[in-house]
N, C-alpha and C positions, 0 to 999 in steps of 0.2 A: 504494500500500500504506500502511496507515493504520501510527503507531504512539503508543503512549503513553510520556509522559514528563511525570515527575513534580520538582515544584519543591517543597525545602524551606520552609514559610511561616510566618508570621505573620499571621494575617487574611489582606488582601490583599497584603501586602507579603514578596519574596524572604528570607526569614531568613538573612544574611550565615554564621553557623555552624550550617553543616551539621551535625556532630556531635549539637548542642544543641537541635534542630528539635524540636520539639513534631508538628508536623504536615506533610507532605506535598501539595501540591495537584496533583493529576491532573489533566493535559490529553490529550485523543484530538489526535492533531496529521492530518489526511487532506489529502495535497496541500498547498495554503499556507495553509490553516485549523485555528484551533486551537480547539479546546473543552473547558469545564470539564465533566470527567466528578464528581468524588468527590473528598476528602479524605480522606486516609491517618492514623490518629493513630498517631503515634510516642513517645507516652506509655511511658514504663520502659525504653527501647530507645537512649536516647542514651550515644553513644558504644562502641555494642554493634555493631563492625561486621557479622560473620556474622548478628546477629538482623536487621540493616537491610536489607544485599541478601538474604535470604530472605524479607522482606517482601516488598521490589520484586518478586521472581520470585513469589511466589504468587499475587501482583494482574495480572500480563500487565505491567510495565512494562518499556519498552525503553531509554529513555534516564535518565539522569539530569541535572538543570540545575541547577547552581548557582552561588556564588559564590566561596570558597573552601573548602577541603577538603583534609585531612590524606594523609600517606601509605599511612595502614595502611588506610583506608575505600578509598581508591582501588583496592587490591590486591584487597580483598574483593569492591570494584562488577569489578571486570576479571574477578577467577576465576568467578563469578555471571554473567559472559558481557553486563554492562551497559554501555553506552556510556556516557559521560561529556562534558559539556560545562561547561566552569568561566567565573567572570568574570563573569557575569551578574548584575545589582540591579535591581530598582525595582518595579512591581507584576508579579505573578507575571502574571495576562493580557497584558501585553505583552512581558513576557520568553518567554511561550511565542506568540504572535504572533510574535515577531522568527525565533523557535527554527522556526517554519511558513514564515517566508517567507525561510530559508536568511541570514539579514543579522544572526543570534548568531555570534559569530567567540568560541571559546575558546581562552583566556590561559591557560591550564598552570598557575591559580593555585593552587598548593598551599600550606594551611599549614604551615609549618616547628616551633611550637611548638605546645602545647596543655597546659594544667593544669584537671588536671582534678579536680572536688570534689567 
């Protein structure tokens, strides 16, 4: 069963603050392969948790991967019915490679602060 999960980015690179993400990069993950479907813009929506997990659920997304991540977005990815995988850096294809071949191990990293401007 295939699913999609989508990585906060920067170009090619995991963007460490969630929150802050500009954009989204979609992977179809089937079995232990991952592929770039699409990029999400998350333009005027940061920090905006209900606008961000109603993004995800309009586009079919099931996971989310990233890196760290506050508490109040986690609660809104959980009631939105999205899984969650934290801990994760370095070029978003290999972090959803890892995230296909079962060997992403998430850290519970949640951010404890956030100021926001």
């Amino acid at each position: 069963m295939s699913k999609r999960i989508a990585i906060p980015s920067n170009g090619e690179l995991l963007d460490a603050h969630f929150g802050r993400a500009q954009a989204f990069t979609v992977f179809e993950v089937d079995g232990n392969q991952a592929r770039q479907v699409e990029v999400l813009s998350a333009a005027g929506l940061e920090h905006q948790h209900e606008g961000l997990a109603s993004m995800f659920k309009r586009n079919g997304i099931d996971v989310l991967v990233c890196g760290g991540i506050g508490g109040g977005m986690i609660d809104s990815l959980n009631y939105a019915g999205l899984d969650l995988v934290t801990g994760a850096s370095g070029l978003t294809k290999d972090v959803a490679q890892s995230y296909a071949a079962g060997t992403l191990v998430s850290t519970g990293s949640v951010c404890q602060e956030h100021h926001h401007h």
